[in-house]
C-alpha positions in Angstrom: -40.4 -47.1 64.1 -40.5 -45.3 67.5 -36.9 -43.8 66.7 -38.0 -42.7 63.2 -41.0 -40.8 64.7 -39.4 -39.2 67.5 -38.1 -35.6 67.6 -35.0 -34.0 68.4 -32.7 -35.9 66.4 -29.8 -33.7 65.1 -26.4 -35.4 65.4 -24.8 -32.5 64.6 -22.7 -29.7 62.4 -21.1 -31.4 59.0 -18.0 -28.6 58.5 -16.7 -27.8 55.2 -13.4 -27.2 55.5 -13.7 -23.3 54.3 -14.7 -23.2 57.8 -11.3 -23.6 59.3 -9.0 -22.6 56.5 -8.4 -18.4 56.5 -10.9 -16.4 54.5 -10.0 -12.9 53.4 -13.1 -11.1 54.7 -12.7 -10.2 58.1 -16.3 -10.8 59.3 -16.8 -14.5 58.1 -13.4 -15.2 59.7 -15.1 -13.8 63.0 -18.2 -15.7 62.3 -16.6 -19.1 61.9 -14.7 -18.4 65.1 -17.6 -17.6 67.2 -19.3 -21.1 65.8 -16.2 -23.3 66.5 -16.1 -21.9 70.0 -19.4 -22.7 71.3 -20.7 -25.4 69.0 -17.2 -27.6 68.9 -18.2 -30.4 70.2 -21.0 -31.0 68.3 -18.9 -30.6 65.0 -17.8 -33.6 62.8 -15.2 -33.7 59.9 -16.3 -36.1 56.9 -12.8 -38.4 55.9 -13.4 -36.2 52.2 -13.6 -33.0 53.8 -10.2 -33.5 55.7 -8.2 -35.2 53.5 -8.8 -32.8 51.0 -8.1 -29.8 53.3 -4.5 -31.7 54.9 -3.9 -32.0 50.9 -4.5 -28.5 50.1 -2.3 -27.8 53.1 0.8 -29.6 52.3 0.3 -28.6 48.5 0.7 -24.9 49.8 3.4 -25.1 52.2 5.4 -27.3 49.3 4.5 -24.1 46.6 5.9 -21.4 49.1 9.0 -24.1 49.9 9.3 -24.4 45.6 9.3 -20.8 45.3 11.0 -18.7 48.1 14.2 -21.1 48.5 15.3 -20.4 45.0 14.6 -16.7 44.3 15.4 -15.4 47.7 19.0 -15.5 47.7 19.5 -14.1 44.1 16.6 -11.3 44.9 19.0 -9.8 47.3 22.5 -10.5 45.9 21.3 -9.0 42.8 20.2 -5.5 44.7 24.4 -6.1 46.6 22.8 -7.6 49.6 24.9 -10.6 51.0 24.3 -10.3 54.2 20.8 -9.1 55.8 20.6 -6.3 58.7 18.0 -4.1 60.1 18.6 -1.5 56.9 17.5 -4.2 54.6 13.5 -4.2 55.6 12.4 -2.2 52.0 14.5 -4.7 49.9 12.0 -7.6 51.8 8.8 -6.1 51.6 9.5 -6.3 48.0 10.1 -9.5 47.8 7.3 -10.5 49.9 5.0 -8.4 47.8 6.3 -9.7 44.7 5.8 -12.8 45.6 2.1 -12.8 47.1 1.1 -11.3 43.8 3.2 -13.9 41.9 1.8 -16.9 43.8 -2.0 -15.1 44.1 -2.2 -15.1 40.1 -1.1 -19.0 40.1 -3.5 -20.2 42.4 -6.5 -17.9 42.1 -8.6 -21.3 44.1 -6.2 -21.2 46.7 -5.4 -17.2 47.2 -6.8 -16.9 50.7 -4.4 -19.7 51.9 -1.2 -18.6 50.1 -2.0 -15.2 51.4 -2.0 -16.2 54.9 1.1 -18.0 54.8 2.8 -15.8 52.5 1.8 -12.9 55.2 2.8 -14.8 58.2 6.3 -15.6 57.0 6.4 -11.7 56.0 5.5 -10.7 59.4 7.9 -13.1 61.0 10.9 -11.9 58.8 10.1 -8.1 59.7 9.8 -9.1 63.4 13.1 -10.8 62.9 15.1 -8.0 61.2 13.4 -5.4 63.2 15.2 -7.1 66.4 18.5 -6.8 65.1 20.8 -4.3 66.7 22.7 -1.3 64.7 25.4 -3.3 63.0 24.6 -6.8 63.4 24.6 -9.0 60.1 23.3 -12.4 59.7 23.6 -14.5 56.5 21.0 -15.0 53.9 21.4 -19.2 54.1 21.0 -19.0 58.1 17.9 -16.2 58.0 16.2 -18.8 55.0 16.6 -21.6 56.6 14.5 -19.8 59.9 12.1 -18.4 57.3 11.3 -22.2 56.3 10.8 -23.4 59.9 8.8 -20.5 60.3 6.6 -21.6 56.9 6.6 -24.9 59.0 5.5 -24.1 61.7 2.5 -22.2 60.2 1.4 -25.4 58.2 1.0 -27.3 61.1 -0.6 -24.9 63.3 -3.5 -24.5 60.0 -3.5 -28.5 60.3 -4.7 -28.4 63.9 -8.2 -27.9 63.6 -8.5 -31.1 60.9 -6.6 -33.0 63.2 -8.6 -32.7 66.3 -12.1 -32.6 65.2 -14.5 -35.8 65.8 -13.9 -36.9 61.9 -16.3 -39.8 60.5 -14.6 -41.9 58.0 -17.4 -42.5 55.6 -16.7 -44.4 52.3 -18.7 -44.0 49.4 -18.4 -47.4 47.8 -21.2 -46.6 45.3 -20.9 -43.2 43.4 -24.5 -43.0 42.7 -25.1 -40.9 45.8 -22.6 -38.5 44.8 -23.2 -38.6 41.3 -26.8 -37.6 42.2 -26.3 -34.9 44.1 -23.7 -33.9 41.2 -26.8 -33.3 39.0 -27.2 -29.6 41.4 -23.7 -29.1 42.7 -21.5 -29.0 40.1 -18.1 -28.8 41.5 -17.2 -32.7 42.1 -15.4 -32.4 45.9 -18.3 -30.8 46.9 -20.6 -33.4 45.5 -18.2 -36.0 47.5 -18.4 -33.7 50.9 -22.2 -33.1 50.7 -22.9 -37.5 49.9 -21.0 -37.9 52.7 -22.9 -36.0 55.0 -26.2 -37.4 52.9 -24.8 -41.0 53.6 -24.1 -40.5 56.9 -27.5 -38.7 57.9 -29.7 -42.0 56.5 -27.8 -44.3 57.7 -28.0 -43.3 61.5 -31.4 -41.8 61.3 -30.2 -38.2 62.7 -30.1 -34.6 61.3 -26.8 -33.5 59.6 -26.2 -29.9 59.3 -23.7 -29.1 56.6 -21.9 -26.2 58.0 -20.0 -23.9 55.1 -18.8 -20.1 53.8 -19.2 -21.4 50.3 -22.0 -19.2 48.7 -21.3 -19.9 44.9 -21.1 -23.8 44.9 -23.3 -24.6 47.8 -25.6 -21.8 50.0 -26.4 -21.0 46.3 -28.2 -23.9 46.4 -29.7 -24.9 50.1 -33.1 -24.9 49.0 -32.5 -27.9 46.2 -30.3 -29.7 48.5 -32.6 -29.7 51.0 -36.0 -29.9 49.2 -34.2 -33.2 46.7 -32.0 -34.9 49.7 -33.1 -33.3 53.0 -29.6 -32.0 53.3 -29.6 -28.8 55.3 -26.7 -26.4 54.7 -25.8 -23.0 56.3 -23.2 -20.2 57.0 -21.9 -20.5 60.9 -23.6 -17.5 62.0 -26.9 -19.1 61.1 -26.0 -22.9 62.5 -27.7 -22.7 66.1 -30.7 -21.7 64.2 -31.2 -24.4 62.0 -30.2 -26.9 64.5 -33.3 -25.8 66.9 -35.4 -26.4 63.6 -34.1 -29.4 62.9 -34.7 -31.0 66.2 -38.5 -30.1 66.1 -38.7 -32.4 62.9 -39.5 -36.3 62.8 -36.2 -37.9 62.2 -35.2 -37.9 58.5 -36.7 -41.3 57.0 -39.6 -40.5 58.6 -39.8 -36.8 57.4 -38.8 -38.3 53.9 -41.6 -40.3 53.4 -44.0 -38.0 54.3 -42.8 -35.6 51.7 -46.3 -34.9 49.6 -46.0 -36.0 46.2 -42.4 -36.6 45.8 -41.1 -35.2 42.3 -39.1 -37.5 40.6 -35.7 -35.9 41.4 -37.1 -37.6 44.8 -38.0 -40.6 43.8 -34.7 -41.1 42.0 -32.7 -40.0 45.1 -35.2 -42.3 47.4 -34.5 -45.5 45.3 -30.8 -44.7 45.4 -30.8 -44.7 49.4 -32.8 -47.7 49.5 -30.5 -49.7 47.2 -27.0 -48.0 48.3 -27.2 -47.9 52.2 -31.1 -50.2 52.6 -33.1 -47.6 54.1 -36.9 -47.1 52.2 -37.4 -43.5 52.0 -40.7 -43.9 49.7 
């Protein structure tokens, strides 16, 4: 009972992993940069959140493998280009443009990924031509096959982040958890990602923070998460502040159970956690 009663008990920031993938908008880049660097060790990956994001990754690289090997080659044999040199820059940034708009329109979930790999092999292939000297030609198999390694290389440095993060592995043997949270956050990963952190925060008594950039399928709702499950999400910028919050609150059980009233959304949720993980919240 004393730890339930005490304060202070944050364990730290749940990430979504929106939070380390690219996002188009500039400033919530520079925001989830700024929250990595001074709150990293207090950051933890749920098992759902990563394997998703390393799945999402390869899926990606494996769709920019798919379609640049095949159409490259014919792309520029078909505009009398056999062999590339510095001249050749306009006949790329068409492809490359092409393409991005190509791969954008089939996989509008995924754009701000695809973008970022589709502009760093762009970058590297203009970087590449730029360097060659008046007169030098290289072949379109030997520059391809560097534009791949490139491609690589890029996947794996996107991976890093996912890889060495503090990640919980967190099962959810019973879907009831999930499938309750499901019934105000309809997208069903993110009803997996959110139990997790749920699950997680009951079962060692401490304060979860659920740290994400989505607004449509979850800041949309922070005040029902939080109000039905005691799940507290935020953007990055806002993190430090909700953890000083947090740790001036009784430890979750605790606050739980003092919850005046509790609605029957509540009481639904607090018999689930009693019979799922064998902590009483009412």
């Amino acid at each position: 009972m004393k730890q339930e009663l005490s304060f202070g008990q944050v364990e730290g920031f749940f990430i979504d992993s929106c939070v380390l993938l690219p996002h188009h908008v500039e400033a919530i880049t520079k925001s989830c940069i700024t929250f990595l660097s001074q709150n990293a060790n207090l950051c933890i990956l749920s098992s759902s959140v990563k394997n998703e994001a390393i799945e999402l990754l390869d899926r990606s690289y494996s769709t920019l493998i798919e379609d640049f090997r095949p159409r490259l080659k014919p792309f520029l044999e078909i505009r009398g280009i056999k062999e590339l040199t510095n001249r050749d820059g306009i006949a790329l940034a068409e492809f490359f443009s092409e393409r991005r708009m190509e791969l954008k329109k089939a996989n509008p979930h995924n754009s701000d990924l695809i973008n970022e790999l589709v502009g760093t092999v762009g970058n590297y292939v203009a970087s590449q031509l730029h360097s060659l000297k008046d007169g030098s030609k290289i072949s379109i198999d030997t520059f391809l096959a560097a534009l791949m390694a490139e491609l690589k290389i890029k996947a794996y440095d996107l991976k890093t982040p996912f890889q060495t993060l503090r990640t919980e592995n967190i099962v959810l043997n019973d879907s009831a958890i999930s499938d309750v949270v499901g019934s105000v956050i309809l997208n069903d990963k993110d009803a997996i990602h959110l139990a997790s952190a749920i699950t997680y925060q009951f079962q060692h008594n401490k304060w979860i923070i659920f740290v994400t950039t989505d607004e449509t399928d979850i800041l949309s709702k922070t005040k029902e998460l939080f109000e039905n499950f005691a799940l507290q999400c935020c953007r990055p910028e806002w993190a430090h502040d909700y953890h000083s919050e947090m740790s001036r609150k009784k430890a979750p059980t605790a606050y739980y159970r003092e919850i005046p009233n509790h609605s029957a959304r509540q009481k639904e949720f607090g018999g689930i956690i009693a019979r799922v993980i064998g902590t009483e919240l009412l």
